[in-house]
N, C-alpha and C positions, 0 to 999 in steps of 0.2 A: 504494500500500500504506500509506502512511503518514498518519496522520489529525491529527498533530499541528500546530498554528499556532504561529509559520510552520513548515512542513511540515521534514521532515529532511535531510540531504544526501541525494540517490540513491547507488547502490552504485556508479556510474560514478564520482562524484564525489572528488577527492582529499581531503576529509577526512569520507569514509563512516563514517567508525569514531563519529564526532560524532553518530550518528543513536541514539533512543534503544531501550533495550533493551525487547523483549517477552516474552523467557522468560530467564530464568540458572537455569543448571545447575551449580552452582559443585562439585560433587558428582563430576559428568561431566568437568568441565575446558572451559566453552563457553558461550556466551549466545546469543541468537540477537536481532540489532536490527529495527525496523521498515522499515528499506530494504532489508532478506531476506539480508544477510549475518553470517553466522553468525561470531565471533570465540572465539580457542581461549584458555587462560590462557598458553601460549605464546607469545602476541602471533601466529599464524600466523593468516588468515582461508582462509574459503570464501566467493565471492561465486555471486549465484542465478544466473549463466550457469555455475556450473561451474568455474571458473580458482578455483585456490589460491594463497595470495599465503603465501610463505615467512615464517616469524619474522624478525624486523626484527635479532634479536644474538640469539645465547647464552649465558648465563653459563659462567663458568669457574669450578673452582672454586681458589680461592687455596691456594696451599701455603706455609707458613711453615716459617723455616730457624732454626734455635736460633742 
């Protein structure tokens, strides 16, 4: 899929997210890379077999005390 030199990580790869973007939807909340994994603004992905890989943290949000 990816036509880039040198070509991009594949979605097996442990640093897939390195691969470069073909579509952003920043509107959606999602981009979609050339190694066909889709990444959310949540940090959560979809890879093209189907498995979701969870957000990596959540924020909290900070409560301040007088």
């Amino acid at each position: 899929m990816c036509r880039h030199e040198p070509p991009c990580p594949s979605a097996a790869s442990p640093d897939h997210t390195a691969a470069h973007t073909l579509a952003a939807h920043p509107d959606q909340g999602w981009s979609l890379l050339c190694n066909g994994v889709i990444v959310f603004d949540d940090f959560g992905e979809l890879l093209p077999d189907g498995r979701a890989i969870a957000p990596l943290a959540t924020l909290r949000p900070i409560t301040l005390t007088a």
